[in-house]
N, C-alpha and C positions, 0 to 999 in steps of 0.2 A: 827498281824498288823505290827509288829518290821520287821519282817522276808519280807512284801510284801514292806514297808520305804526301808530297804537295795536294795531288786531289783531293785527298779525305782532307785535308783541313781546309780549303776552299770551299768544302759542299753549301756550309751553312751557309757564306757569302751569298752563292749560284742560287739557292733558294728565296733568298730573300731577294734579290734581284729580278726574278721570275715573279714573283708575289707582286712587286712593285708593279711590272711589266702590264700582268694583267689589269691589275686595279687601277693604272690608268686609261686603260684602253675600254673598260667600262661605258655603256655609252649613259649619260650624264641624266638621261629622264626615267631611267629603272630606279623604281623607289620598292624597295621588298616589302618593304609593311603596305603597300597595297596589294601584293599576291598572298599575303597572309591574312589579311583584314581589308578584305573590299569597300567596306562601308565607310573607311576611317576617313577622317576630315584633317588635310593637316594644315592649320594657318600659320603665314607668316609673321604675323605680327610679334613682335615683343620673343619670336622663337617659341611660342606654346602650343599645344597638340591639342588641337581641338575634339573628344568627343563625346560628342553631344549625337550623333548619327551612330555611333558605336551599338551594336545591340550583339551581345552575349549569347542568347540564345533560352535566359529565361522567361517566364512569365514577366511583365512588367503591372505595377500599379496595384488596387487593391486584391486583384487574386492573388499575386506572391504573398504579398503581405496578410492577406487570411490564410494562409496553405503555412505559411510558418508560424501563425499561434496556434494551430492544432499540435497536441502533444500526443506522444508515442502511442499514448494509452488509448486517445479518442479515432486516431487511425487506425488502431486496431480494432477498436468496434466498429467503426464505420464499415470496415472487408469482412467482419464477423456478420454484421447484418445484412448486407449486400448477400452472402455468402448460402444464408441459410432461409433468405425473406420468402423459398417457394418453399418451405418446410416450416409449418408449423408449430411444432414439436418440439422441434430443434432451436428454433426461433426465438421461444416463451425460456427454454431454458439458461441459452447464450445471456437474455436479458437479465435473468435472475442471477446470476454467477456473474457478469460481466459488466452489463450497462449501471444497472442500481447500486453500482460500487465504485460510479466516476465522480468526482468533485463536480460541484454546480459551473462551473465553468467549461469544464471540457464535455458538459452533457450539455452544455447553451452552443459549444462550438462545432458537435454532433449534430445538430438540430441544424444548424447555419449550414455545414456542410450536405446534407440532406439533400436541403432545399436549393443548395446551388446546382446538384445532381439533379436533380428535379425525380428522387427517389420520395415521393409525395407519402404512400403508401405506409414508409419507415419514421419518413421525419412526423405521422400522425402519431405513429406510435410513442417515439420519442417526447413529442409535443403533451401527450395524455401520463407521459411518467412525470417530465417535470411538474404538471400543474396538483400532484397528489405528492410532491417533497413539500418536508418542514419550510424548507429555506425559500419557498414559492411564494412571490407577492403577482396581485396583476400587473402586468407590464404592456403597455399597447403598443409597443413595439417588437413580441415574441410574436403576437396576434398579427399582427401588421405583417410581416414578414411571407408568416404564414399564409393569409388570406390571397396578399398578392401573387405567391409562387403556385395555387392552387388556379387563382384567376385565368392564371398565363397559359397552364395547361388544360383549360375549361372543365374542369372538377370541379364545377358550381355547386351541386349538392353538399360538397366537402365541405368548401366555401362559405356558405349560408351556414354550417353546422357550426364553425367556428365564430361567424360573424356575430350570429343570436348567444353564441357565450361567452366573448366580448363585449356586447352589449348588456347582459345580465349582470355583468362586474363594472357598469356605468363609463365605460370606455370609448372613448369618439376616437376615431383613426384622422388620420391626418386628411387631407385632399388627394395625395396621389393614390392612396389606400379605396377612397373612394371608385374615382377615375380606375383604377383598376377592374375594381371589382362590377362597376355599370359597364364598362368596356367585355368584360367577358360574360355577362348577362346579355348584352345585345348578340357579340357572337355566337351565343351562344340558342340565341332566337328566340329571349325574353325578355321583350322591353317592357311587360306590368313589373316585373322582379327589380330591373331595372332602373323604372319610377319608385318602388318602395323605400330604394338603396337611397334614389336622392331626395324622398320626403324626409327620410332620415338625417340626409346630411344638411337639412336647412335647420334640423332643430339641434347642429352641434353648436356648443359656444364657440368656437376658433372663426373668425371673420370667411366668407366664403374665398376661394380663387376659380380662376376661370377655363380652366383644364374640365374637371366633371362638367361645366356647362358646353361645352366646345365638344366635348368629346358626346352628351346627351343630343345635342343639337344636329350633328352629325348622323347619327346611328336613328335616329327618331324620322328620318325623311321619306320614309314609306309610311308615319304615322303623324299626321299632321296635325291632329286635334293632341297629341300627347307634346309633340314640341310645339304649338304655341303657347301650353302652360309655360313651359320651360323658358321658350322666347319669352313670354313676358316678365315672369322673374329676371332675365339676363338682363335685360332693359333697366328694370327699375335697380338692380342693384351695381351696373356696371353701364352707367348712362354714358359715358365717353368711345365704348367698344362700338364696333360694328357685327350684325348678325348678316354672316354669309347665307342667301337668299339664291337656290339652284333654280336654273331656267327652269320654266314650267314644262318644257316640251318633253322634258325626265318622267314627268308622271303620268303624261299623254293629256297635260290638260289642253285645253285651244287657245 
């Protein structure tokens, strides 16, 4: 009985003993936070935990950061329209009871999210509600937006629909709006539409840049007599660049 009194109160001792044991027998290059976080960076310096390599597993940059200014209400219409956009019927009434009852904000951030889905078809819709609210001024940047995500998906018709009503509210888009939209006119296998885009963009006020001409210069090389207009405006308005000039042997000349 004496002998089994001693053990029990020894156990604690024997345990921490055995604890000790193991933990030094450890072998000295096992770091656990690299079997729980691969990626982690850890520096010695100053003893601080570097990470900068760390990644979470969310979105980073500005998708996170537009996917959290949408509010409850605008992601709700967004799955309501998704939901219902091969139904008609259903469609026209979700908007009436649903959409024309969002704040101007969260129907600017419907529209934005639309268009990053590239759900083209819904963000027209959405597009054609905001410009009939009170609270509606022109904005060449809702148009912008628009033109370019239509461009991307060569919905040129759409495109042009929205450009001419841009342009009827005296609106010049910027350059890359441009470059876009000549970029999906040529892919799209019309460089007259093409050259209209950019007779247009010579009569904005904003200084020209050298993207629409680079990208017209490019796309025009089955059409020679249209890019040497082109070349020669690049010339006079950008005398320090060079125009990349493709070997002749491309067009079967001799």
């Amino acid at each position: 009985m004496a002998s089994r009194a001693f053990l029990r109160s020894r156990r604690p001792f024997v345990a921490s003993m055995v604890v000790r044991e193991l933990i030094m027998h450890i072998e000295p290059s096992y770091n656990p936070m690299k079997t729980s976080v691969p990626n982690l960076v850890v520096v010695s310096r100053n003893g601080i935990l570097d990470f900068k390599n760390y990644h979470d597993g969310r979105p980073r940059g500005p998708l996170w950061r537009g996917k959290k200014l949408l509010g409850k209400e605008a992601l709700f219409v967004i799955l309501g329209l998704k939901r219902f956009k091969d139904n008609e019927e259903k469609l026209d009434k979700f908007i009436k009871s649903q959409v024309l009852r969002l704040l101007k904000m969260d129907m600017i951030a419907v529209l934005k999210e639309l268009e990053r889905q590239e759900e083209l078809a819904l963000a027209l819709k959405i597009f054609g509600i905001i410009k009939n609210q009170d609270w509606h001024k022109p904005d060449v940047y809702l148009y912008k937006d628009l033109v370019i995500a239509l461009a991307k998906c060569k919905k040129m018709d759409d495109a042009v629909q929205i450009w001419e009503s841009m342009r009827k509210e005296d609106l010049f888009p910027d350059a890359q709006t441009y470059a876009e939209l000549i970029r999906g006119f040529l892919r799209y296998g019309s460089p007259a539409d093409a050259m209209n885009v950019y007779e247009d963009m010579k009569k904005s006020p904003d200084p020209p840049e050298e993207l629409p001409f680079r990208i017209l210069l490019k796309g025009l090389l089955p059409h020679p007599l249209l890019r040497n207009r082109v070349k020669k405006d690049f010339v006079d308005m950008f005398p320090d660049q060079q125009v990349y000039e493709p070997p002749e042997e491309i067009f079967g000349i001799p």
